[in-house]
C-alpha positions in Angstrom: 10.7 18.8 1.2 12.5 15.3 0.1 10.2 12.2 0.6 11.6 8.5 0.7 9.2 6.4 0.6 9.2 2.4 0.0 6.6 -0.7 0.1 7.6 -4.5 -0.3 4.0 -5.2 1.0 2.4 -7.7 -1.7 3.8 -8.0 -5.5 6.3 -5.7 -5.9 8.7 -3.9 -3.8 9.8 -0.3 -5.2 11.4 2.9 -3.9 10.6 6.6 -4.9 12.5 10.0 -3.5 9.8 12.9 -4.2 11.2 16.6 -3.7 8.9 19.9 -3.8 5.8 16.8 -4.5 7.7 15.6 -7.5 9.2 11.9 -8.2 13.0 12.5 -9.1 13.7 8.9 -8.6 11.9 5.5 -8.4 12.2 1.9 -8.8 10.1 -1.0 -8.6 10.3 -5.3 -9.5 7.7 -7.0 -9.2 8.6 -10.0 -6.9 6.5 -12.1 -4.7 9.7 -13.0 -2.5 12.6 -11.7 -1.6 11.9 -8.3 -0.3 14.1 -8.5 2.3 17.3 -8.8 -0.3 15.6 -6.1 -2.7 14.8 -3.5 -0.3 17.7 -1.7 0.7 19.3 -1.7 -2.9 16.2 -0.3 -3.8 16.2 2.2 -1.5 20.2 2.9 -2.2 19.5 2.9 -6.0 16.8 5.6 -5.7 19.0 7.6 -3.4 21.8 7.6 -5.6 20.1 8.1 -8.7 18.3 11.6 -7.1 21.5 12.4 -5.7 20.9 12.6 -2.3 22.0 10.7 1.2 20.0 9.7 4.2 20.9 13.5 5.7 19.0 14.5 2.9 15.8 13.3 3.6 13.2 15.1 5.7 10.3 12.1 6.0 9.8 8.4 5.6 7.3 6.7 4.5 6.2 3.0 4.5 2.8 0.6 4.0 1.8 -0.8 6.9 -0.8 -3.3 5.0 -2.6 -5.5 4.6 -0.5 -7.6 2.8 2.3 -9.7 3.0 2.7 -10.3 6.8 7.2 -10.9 6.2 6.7 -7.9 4.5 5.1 -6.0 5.8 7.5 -6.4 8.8 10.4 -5.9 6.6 9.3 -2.4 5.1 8.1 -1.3 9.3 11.5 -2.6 10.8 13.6 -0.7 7.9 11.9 2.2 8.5 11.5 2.9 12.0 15.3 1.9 12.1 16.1 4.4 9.5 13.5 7.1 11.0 15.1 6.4 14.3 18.6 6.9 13.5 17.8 10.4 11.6 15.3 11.7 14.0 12.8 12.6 11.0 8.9 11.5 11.3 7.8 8.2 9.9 4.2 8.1 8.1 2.2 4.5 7.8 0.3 4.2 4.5 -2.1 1.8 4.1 -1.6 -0.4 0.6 -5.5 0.4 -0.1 -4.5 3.9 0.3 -1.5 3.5 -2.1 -3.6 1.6 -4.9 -6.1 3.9 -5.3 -3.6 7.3 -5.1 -1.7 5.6 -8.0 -5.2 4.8 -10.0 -6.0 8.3 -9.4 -2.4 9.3 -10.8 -2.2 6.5 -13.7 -5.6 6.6 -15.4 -7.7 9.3 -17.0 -10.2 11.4 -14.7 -13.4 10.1 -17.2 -12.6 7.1 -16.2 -12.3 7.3 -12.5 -14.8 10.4 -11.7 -18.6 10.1 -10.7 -17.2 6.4 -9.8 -16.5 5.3 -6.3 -13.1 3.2 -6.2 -13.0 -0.5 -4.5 -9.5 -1.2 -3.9 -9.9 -5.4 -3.6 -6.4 -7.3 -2.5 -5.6 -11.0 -2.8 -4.7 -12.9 0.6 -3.6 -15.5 -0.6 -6.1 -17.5 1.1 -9.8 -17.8 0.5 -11.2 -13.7 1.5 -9.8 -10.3 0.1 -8.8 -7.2 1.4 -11.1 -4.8 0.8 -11.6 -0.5 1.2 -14.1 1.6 -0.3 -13.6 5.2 -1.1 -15.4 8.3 -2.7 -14.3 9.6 -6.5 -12.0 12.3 -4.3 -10.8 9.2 -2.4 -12.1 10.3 0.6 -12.3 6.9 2.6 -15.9 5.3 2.5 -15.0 2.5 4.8 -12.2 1.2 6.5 -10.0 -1.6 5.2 -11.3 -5.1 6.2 -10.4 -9.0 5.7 -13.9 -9.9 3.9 -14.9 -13.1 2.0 -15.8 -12.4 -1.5 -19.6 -12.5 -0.6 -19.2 -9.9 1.8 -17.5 -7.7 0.1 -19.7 -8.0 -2.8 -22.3 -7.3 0.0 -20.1 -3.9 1.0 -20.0 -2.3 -2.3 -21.5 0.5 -2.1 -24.5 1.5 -4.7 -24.1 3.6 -7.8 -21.1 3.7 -10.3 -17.9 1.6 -8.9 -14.7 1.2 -10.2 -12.9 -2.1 -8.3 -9.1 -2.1 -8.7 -6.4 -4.6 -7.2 -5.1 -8.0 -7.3 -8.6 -9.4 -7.2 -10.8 -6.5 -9.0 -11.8 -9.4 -11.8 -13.1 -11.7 -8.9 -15.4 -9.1 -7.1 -16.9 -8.0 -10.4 -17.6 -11.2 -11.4 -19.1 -12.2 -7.9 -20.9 -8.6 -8.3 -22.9 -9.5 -11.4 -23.5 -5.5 -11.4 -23.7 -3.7 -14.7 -22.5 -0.5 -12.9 -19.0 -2.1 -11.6 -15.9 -2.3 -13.6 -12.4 -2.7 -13.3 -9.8 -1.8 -15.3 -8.2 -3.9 -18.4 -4.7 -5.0 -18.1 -4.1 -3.5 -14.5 -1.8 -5.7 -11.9 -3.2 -4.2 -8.8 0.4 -3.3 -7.5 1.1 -0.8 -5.1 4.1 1.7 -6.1 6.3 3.6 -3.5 5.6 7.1 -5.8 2.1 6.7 -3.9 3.3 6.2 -0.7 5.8 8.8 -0.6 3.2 11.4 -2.2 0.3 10.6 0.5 3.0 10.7 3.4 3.8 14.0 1.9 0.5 15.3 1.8 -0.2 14.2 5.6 3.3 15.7 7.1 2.7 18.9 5.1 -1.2 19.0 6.4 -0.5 18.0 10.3 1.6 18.9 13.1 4.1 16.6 13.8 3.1 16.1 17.0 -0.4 14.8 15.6 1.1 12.3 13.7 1.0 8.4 15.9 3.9 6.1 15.2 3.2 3.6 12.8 1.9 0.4 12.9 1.4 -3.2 11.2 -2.3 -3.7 9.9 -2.1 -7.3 9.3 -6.5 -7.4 9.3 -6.0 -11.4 9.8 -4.5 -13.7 12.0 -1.3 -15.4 10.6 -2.0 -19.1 9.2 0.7 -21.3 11.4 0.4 -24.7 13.3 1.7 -24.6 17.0 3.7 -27.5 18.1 1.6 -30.5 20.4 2.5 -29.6 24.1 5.2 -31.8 25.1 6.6 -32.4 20.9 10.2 -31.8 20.4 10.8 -29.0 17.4 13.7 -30.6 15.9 
């Protein structure tokens, strides 16, 4: 089964074509803007470099957040279009989901087992994004727009590892012995994850099981309305 899966849902936007559960191409840049002129070069880069076309790809897969809200509608819009036009199923990943997968991949097991994993986001704004899960990444919570008090509050007890953009802020807020992060990490979600969770669910479920994907923004946009009666221009 060939994957493509991509994400241009926070600092990085990056492409990976599994096949048979293994990554035979990927790319990624870190970028804070842009995605919407990196994407689809991405995307033809990877395809190219495994050697295969659009016909050749049997499942999509995308982040649907939290994160960037531009996007996060970039990476949905390309993909339904792209699912659309070839008739093959489209999986949502959350970027929590995607984080901890790829700390799961990355790093040793003595390092990540007995520990439960906080996957911690910057907003850009004054809370975090924030999703607990167990050491087999079984989801402990759901993912949740939380100021750093409360998610401090929603650790759960016992060994934690935080990872993510702002892992150094929640163990610091944490004053807990028992929670660490990991040196050097950037937090950054990597299509190889997405592509290798949608895989899992597509090969798992019926088709028919699976619900169209959509945005999980968590928090309302920050925009100021016109005044009633104000001209735009």
């Amino acid at each position: 089964m060939i994957i493509l899966g991509f994400d241009c849902s926070g600092g990085a936007c990056s492409a990976a074509i599994l096949r048979g559960g293994e990554a035979i191409a990927h790319k990624l840049v870190t970028a804070d803007r842009g995605h919407a002129g990196l994407l689809i070069p991405l995307i033809n880069g990877v395809l190219a470099d495994a050697g295969c076309s659009y016909s050749d790809i049997d499942c999509y897969g995308v982040t649907v957040g939290p994160g960037s809200y531009t996007g996060i509608r970039i990476g949905l819009a390309t993909a339904r279009g792209m699912a659309a036009a070839s008739a093959k199923p489209l999986i949502g990943v959350t970027t929590t989901q995607a984080v901890a997968h790829r700390i799961a991949r990355q790093y040793p097991s003595e390092m990540t087992a007995g520990r439960a994993m906080a996957i911690c986001l910057d907003t850009k704004r004054a809370d975090v994004y924030l999703q607990c899960f167990a050491d087999d990444l079984t989801e402990h919570s759901s993912p949740a727009a939380l100021s750093v008090h409360s998610a401090v509050a929603a650790l759960p007890d016992g060994k934690i590892l935080v990872a993510g953009s702002s892992a150094a802020e929640i163990i610091e807020a944490s004053g807990r012995a028992d929670v660490v992060g990991l040196a050097g990490d950037q937090g950054l979600t990597d299509a190889i994850d997405v592509a290798a969770i949608s895989a899992d669910i597509v090969l798992n479920r019926k088709q028919n099981d699976m619900a169209p994907p959509h945005a999980l923004y968590l928090r309302l946009p920050d925009v100021t309305l016109p005044a009633a009666g104000k001209s735009k221009s």
